[in-house]
FIZATI-496512 format. One line per field, with one value per residue: residue in one letter; x, y, z of N, C-alpha, C in turn. Coordinates in steps of 0.05 Angstrom, whole numbers. Layout:
marvex a; ...
neast X; ...
nnorth Y; ...
nup Z; ...
caeast X; ...
canorth Y; ...
caup Z; ...
ceast X; ...
cnorth Y; ...
cup Z; ...
//
This chain:
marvex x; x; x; x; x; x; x; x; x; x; x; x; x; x; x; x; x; x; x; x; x; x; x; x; x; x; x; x; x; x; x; x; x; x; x; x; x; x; x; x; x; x; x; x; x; x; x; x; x; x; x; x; x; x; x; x; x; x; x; x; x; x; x; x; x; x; x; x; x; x; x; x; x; x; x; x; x; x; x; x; x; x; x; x; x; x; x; x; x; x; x; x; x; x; x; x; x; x; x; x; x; x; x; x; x; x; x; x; x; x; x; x; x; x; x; x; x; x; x; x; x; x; x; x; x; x; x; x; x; x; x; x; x; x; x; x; x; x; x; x; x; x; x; x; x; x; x; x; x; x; x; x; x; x; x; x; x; x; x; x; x; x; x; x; x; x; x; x; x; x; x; x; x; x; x; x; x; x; x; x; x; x; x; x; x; x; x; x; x; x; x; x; x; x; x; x; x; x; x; x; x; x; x; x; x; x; x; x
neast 2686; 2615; 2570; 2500; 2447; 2384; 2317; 2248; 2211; 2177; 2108; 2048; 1989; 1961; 1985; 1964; 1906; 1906; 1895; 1932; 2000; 2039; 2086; 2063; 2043; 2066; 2068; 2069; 2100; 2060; 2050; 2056; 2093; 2128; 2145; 2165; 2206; 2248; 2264; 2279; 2323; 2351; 2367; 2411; 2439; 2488; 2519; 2571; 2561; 2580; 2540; 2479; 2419; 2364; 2293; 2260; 2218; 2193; 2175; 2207; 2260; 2245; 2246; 2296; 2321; 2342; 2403; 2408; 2411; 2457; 2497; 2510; 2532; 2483; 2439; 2393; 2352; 2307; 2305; 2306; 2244; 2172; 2143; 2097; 2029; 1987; 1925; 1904; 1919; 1915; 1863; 1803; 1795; 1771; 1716; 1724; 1772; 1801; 1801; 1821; 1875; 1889; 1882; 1915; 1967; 1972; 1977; 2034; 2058; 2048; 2084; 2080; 2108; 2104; 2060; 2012; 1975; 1934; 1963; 2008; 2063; 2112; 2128; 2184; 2197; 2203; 2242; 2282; 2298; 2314; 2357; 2395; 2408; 2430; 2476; 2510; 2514; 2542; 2588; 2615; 2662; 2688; 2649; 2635; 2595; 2522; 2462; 2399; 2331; 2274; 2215; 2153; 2136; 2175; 2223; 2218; 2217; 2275; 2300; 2286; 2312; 2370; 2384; 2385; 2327; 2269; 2225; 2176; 2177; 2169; 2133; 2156; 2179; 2159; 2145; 2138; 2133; 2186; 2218; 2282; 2332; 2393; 2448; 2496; 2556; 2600; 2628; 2614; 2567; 2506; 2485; 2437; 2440; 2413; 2345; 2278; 2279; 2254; 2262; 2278; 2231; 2204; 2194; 2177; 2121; 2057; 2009; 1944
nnorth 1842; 1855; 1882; 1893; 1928; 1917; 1951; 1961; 2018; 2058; 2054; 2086; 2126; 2099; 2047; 2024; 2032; 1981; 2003; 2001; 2032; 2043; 2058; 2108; 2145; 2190; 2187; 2199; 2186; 2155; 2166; 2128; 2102; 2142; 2125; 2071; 2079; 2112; 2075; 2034; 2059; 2078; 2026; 2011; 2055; 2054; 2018; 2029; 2055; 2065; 2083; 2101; 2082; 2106; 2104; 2142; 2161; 2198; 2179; 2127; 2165; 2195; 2147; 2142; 2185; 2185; 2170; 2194; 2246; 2244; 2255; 2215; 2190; 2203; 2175; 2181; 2142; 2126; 2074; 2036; 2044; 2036; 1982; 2002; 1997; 2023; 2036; 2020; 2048; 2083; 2067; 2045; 1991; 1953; 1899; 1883; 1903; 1867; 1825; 1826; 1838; 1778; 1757; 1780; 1760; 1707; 1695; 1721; 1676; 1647; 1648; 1687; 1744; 1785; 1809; 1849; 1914; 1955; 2019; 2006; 1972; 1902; 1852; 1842; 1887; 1923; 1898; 1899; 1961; 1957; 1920; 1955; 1992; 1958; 1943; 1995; 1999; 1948; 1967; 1997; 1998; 2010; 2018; 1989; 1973; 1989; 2015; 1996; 2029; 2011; 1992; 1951; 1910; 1910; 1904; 1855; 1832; 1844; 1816; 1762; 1766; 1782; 1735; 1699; 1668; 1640; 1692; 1677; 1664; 1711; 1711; 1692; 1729; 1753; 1834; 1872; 1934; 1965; 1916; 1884; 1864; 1832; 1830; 1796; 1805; 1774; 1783; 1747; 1733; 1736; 1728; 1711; 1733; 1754; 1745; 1775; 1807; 1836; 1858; 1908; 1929; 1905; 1927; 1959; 2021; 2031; 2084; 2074
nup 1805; 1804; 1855; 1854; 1876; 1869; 1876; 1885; 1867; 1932; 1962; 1919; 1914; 1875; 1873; 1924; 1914; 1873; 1836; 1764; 1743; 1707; 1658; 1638; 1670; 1717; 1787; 1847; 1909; 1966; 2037; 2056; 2024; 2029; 2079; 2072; 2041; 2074; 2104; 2079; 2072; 2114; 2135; 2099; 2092; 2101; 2062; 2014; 1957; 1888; 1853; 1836; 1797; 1772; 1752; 1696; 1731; 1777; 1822; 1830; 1839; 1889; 1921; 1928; 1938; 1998; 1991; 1942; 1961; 1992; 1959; 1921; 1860; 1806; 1760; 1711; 1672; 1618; 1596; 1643; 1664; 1678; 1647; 1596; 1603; 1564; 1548; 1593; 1635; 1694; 1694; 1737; 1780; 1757; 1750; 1686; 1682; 1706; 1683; 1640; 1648; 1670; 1616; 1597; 1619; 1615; 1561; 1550; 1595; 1577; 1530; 1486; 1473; 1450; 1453; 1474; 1504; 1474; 1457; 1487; 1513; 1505; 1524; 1510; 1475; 1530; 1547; 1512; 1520; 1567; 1562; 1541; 1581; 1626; 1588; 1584; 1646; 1654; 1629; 1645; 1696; 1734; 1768; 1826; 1870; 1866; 1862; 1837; 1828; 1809; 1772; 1786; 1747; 1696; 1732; 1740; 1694; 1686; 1719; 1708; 1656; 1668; 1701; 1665; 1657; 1627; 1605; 1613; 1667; 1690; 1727; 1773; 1813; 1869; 1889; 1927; 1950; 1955; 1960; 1961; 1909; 1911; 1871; 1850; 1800; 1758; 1706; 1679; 1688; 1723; 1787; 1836; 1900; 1945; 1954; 1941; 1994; 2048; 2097; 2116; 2121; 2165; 2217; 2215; 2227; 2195; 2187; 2168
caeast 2659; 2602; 2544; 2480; 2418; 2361; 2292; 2228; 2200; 2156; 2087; 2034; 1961; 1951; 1988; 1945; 1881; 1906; 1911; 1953; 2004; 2055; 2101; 2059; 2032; 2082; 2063; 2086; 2096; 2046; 2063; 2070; 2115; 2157; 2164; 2186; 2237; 2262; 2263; 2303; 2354; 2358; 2376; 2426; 2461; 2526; 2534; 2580; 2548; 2589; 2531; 2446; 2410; 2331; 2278; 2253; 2196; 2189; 2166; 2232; 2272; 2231; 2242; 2324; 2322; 2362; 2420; 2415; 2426; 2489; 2509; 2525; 2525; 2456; 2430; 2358; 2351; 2283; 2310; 2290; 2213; 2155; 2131; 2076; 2000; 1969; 1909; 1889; 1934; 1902; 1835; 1794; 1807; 1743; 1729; 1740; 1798; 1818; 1795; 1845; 1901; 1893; 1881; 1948; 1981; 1964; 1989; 2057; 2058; 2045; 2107; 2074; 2122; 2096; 2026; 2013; 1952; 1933; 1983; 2032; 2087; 2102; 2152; 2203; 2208; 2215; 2272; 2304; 2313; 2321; 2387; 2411; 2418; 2452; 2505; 2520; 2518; 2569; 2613; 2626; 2681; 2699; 2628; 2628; 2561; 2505; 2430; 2381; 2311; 2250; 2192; 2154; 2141; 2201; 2249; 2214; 2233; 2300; 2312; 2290; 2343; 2405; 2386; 2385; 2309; 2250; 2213; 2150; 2181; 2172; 2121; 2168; 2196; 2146; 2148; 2135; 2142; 2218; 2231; 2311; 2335; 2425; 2464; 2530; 2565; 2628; 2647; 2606; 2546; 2498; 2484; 2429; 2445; 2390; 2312; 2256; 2290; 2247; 2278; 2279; 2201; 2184; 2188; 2157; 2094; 2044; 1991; 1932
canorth 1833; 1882; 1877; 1900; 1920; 1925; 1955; 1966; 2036; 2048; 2060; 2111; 2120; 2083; 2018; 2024; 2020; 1961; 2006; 1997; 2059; 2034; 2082; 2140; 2163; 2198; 2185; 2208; 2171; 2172; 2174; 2095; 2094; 2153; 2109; 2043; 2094; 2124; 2051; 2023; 2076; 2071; 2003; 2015; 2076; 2050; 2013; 2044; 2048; 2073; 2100; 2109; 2082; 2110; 2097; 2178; 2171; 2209; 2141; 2114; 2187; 2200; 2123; 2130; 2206; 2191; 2163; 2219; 2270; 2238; 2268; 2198; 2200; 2188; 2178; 2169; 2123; 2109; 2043; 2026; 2055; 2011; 1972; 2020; 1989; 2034; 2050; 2016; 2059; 2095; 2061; 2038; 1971; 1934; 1862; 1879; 1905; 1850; 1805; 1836; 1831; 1757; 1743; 1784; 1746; 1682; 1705; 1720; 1660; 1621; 1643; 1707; 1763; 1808; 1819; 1882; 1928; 1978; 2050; 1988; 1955; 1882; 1845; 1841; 1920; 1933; 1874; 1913; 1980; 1944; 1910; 1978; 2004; 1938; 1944; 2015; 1994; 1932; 1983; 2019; 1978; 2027; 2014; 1963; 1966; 2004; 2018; 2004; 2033; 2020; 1979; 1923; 1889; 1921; 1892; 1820; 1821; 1854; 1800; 1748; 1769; 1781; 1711; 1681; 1651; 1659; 1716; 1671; 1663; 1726; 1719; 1670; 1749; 1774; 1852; 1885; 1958; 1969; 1902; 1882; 1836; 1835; 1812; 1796; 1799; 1768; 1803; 1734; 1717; 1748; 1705; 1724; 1734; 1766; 1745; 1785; 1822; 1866; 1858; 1933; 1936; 1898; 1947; 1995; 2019; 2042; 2077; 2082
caup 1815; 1819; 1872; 1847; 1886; 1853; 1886; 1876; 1889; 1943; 1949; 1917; 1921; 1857; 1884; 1953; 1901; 1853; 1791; 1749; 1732; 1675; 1650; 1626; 1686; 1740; 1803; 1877; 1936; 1978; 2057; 2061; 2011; 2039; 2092; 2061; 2030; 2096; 2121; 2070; 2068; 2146; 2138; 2074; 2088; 2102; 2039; 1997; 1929; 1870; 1826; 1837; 1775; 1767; 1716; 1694; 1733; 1798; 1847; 1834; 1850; 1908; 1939; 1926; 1947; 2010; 1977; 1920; 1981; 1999; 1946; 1907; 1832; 1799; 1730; 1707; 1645; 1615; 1600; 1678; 1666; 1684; 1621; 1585; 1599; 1549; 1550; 1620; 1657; 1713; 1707; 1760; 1786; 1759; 1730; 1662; 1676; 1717; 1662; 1615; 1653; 1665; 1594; 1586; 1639; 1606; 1541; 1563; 1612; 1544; 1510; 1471; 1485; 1431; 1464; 1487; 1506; 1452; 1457; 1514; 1508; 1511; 1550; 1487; 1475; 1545; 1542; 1494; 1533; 1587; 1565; 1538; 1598; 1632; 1576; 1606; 1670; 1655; 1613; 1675; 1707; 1760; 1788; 1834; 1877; 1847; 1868; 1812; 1840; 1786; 1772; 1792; 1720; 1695; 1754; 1739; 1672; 1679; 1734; 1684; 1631; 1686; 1709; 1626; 1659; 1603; 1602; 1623; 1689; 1709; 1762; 1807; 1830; 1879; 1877; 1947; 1948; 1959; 1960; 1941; 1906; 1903; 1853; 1841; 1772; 1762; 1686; 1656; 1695; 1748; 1810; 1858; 1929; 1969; 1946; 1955; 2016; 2055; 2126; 2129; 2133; 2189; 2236; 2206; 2235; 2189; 2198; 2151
ceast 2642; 2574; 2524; 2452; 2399; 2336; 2266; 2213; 2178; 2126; 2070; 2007; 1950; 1949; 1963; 1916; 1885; 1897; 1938; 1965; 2019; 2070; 2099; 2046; 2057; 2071; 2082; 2088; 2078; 2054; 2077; 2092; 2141; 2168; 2183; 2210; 2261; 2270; 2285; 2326; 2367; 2375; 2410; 2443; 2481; 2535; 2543; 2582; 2563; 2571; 2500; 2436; 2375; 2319; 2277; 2226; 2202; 2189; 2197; 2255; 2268; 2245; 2281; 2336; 2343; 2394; 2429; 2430; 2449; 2509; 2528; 2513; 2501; 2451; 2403; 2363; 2325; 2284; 2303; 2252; 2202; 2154; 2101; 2051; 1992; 1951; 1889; 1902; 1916; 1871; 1833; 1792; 1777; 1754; 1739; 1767; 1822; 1817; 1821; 1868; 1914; 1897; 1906; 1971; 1995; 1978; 2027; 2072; 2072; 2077; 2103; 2087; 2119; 2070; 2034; 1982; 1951; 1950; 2003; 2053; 2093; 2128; 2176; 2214; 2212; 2247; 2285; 2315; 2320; 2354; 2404; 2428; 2437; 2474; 2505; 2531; 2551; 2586; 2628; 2641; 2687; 2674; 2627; 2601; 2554; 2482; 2417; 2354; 2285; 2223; 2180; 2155; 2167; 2221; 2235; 2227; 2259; 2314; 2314; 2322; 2361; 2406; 2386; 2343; 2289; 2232; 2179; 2155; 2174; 2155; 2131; 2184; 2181; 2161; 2142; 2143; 2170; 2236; 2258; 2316; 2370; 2428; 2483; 2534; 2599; 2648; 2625; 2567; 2531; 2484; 2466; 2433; 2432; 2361; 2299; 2264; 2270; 2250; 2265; 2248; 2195; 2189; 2177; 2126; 2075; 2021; 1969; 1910
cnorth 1858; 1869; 1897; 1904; 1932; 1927; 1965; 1999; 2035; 2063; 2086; 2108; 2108; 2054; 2010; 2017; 1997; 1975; 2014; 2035; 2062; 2070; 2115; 2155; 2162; 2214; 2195; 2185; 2172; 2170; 2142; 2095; 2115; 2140; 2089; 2056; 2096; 2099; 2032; 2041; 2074; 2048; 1991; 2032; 2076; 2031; 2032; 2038; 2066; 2089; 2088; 2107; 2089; 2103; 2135; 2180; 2177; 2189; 2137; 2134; 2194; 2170; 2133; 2161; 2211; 2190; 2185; 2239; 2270; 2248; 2240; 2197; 2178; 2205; 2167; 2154; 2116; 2082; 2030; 2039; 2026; 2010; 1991; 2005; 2004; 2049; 2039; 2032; 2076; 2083; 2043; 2000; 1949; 1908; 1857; 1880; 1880; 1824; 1800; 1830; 1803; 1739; 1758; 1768; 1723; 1687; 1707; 1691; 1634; 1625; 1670; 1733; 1788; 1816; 1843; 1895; 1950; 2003; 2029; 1982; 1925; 1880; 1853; 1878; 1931; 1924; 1901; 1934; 1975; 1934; 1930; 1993; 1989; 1935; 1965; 2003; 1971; 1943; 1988; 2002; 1983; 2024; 2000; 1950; 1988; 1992; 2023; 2006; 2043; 2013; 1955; 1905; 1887; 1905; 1857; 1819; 1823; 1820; 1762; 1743; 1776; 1749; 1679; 1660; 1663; 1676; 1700; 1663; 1689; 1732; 1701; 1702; 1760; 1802; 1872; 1917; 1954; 1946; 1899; 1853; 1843; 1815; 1817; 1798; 1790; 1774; 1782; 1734; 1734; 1722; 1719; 1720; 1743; 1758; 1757; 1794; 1842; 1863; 1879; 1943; 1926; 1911; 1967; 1992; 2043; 2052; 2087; 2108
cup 1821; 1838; 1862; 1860; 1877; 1866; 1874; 1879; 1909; 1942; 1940; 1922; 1899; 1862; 1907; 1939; 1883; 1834; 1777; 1737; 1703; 1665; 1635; 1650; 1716; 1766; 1827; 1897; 1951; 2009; 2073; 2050; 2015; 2063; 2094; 2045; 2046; 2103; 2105; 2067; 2091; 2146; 2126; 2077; 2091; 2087; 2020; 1966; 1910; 1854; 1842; 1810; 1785; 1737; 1726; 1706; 1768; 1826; 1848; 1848; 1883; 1930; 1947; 1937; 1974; 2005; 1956; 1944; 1998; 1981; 1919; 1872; 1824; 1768; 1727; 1674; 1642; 1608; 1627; 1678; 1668; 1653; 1621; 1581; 1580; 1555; 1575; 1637; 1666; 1715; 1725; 1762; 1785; 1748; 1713; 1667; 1687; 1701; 1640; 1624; 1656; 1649; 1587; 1590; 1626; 1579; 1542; 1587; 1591; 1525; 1494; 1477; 1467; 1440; 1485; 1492; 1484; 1467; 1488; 1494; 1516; 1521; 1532; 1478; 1499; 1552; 1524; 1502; 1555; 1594; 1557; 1556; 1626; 1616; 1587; 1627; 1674; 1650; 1643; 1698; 1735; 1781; 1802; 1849; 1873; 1860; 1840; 1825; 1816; 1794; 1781; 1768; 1706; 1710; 1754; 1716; 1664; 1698; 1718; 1660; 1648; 1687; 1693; 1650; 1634; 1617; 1617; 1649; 1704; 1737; 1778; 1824; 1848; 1880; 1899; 1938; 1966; 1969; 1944; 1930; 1899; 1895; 1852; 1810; 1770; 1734; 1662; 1665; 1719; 1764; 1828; 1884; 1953; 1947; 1958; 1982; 2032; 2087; 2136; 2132; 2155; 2210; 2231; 2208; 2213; 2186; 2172; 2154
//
């Protein structure tokens, strides 16, 4: 049986504005999100996790950073990267843009899993490196609980395909910064056991 917890990283100054970052732009934490870091590791640190999975982008390193300095073994995999917006990444959080994304939404909602933004990626090719790096992860027998610390689109659709739900489900996952979500695996099937978890925030005082 392996236990699986899967988080979101936490926040940067992109999230705090509603733009969008997608996998080409490597972002920092910004002082919120070193806290929802500190706050979930506080809460976490005495599970004993066999292995630290990252996507290769910095956000996710940064969030899981306490855990790395325990000295527990960690691997970065771009198979965990956010899904690649294209050519909206980093812009400013207007109508159009908010236009676009709904008519993407909708698209994908619909069943279209090949739609994408011009120089993006669509749900279906992130699916694919996605499950690359869950065969790894299953290979690995000796693992038994494991920290996976990525994306928010990314960790809907991965949570999707662990859970066999379709791919147009993915917004039943809300996506909180460093929210968890644990899974079990039992060699056939993954079973969720914690939803949307963020316990370890509510005490945290932050200040803007």
């Amino acid at each position: 049986m392996k236990e699986i917890y899967i988080i979101r990283h936490g926040e940067t100054e992109l999230n705090k504005l509603g733009i969008v970052q997608g996998r080409g732009i490597n972002s920092d934490l910004n002082e919120t999100g070193r806290q929802q870091a500190n706050a979930f590791f506080k809460r976490y640190q005495q599970v004993e996790f066999d292995a630290i999975y990252t996507s290769s982008l910095k956000r996710t390193h940064q969030t899981a950073q306490g855990f790395i300095d325990l000295g527990l073994t960690w691997e970065q995999h771009k198979g965990l990267d956010e899904l690649a917006w294209g050519v909206w990444e980093g812009k400013p959080n207007t109508e159009a843009a908010r236009h676009a994304f709904r008519e993407m939404m909708e698209q994908w909602q619909g069943g279209n899993y090949e739609a994408r933004f011009e120089q993006g990626e669509s749900p279906n090719e992130v699916l694919a490196r996605l499950q690359e790096t869950i065969a790894l992860i299953k290979s690995r027998v000796n693992e038994q609980r494991i920290l996976i610390c990525m994306h928010g689109r990314a960790m809907r659709l991965l949570l999707c395909h662990l859970l066999e739900k379709p791919l147009a489900e993915m917004g039943d996952f809300p996506h909180q910064n460093t929210t968890l979500y644990k899974l079990t695996f039992d060699g056939q099937r993954f079973t969720i056991v914690d939803f949307n978890n963020t316990e370890h925030l509510k005490d945290l005082e932050i200040s803007e």
